[in-house]
C-alpha positions in Angstrom: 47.7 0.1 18.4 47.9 -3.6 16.9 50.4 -4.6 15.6 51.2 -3.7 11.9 52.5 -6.3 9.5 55.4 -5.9 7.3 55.2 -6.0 3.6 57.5 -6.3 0.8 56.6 -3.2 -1.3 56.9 0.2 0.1 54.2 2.7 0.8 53.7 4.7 -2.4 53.9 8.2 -1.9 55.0 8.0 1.7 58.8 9.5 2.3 60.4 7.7 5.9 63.8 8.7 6.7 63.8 7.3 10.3 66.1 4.2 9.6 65.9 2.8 13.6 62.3 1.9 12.6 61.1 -1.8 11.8 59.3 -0.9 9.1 62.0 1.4 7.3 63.9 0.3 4.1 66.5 1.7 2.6 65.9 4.8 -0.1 63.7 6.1 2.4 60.8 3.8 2.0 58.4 2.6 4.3 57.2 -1.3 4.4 54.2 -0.6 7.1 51.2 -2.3 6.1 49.5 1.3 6.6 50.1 4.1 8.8 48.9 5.9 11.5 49.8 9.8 12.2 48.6 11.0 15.3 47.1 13.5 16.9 43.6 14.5 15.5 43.6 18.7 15.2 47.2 19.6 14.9 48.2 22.5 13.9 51.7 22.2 12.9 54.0 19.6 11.5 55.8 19.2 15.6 52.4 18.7 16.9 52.6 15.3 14.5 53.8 11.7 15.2 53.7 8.6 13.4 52.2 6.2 15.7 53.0 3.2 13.6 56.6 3.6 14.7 58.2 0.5 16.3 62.0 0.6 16.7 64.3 -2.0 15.0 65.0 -4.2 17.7 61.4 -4.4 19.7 60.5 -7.2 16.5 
């Protein structure tokens, strides 16, 4: 995956509580350019990953 920039305003709609991730900001918000859930045909919410996930201290 390429690397996603960082904005300034959150994702609308989008709810990210994983606060070791580059893109997270506090109140639960997520700064990611856009997002990328992964894999195609799953069938339940642990069969699900956000792929846009890059921890704090790989930037």
């Amino acid at each position: 995956m390429e690397k996603i920039s960082r904005k300034s305003d959150p994702i609308s709609r989008v709810k990210c509580v994983v606060n070791s991730c580059y893109y997270y900001q506090s109140g639960d918000k997520c700064v990611a350019e856009s997002i990328e859930v992964k894999p195609p045909n799953s069938s339940s919410t642990e069969d699900t990953d956000c792929n846009t996930f890059r921890p704090k201290t790989s930037m």
